[in-house]
N, C-alpha and C positions, 0 to 999 in steps of 0.2 A: 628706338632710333628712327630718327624721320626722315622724310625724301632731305636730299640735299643737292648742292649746285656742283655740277661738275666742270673743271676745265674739258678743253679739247683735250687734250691727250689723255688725260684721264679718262675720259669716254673711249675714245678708243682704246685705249688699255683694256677696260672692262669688259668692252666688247669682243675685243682678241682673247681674252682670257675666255670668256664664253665660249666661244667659237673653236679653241682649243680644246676644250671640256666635251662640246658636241663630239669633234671628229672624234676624240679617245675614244670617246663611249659607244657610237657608231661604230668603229673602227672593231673595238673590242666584241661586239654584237657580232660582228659580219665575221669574224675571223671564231666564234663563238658554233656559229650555225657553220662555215666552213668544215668545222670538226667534227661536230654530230653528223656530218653526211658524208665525210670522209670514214669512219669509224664504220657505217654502215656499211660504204662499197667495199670495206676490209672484209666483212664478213660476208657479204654478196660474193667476192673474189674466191677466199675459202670453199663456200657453196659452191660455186663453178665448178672449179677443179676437182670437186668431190662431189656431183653432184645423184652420179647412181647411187652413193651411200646416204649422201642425206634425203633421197625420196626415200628409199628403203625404213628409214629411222622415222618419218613422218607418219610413214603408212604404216610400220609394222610395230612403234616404240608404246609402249603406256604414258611415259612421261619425256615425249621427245624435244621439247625445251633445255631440261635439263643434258640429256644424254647428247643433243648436238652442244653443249657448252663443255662439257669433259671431253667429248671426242675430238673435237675440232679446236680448244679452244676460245670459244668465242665469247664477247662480254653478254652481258642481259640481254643489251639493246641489240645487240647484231642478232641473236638467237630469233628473239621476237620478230625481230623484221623480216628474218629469214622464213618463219612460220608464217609471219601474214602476204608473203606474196604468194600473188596468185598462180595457181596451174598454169594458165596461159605465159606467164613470164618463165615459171620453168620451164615449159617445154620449147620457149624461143631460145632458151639457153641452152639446155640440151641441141637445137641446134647447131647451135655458135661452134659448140663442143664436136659436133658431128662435121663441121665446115671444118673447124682448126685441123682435125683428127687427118682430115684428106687432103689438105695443103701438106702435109707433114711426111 
């Protein structure tokens, strides 16, 4: 099939419809990564409020990937993220926890 001649409104039709197609799939992407990093602050959150247990489990587990996903729940990806942040971010957390502790 070959180029062919468009009325106006047929061009814009085609062009609406494009433009429709973008935003969905845009739309769908943005709300896609939305989740994935929501999903993580779920397990960040978890870590917080447990957070003397899960340095414990880091430091002291053989396989502490797994054992913080049975103990706490958490998916693949929360566990992983939870193991690759850094000391420095736990121990601003632990302070958070030490600030909430004395409002309290």
């Amino acid at each position: 099939m070959g180029p062919r001649v468009l009325s106006l409104g047929q061009a814009l039709e085609a062009f609406l419809d494009h433009q429709l197609d973008v935003l969905k799939r845009r739309t769908a992407f943005r709300l896609d990564k939305i989740a994935r990093r929501l999903e993580i602050l779920e397990g960040y959150l978890k870590a917080y409020l447990n957070l003397d247990e899960v340095i414990r489990i880091i430091r002291e587990e053989d396989e502490p990937k797994a054992t913080l996903i049975k103990t706490f729940d958490l998916t693949d990806v929360q566990a992983e993220a939870i193991l690759n942040m850094r000391l420095r971010s736990c121990a601003s957390l632990r302070k958070w926890k030490s600030v909430a502790n004395m409002k309290s």
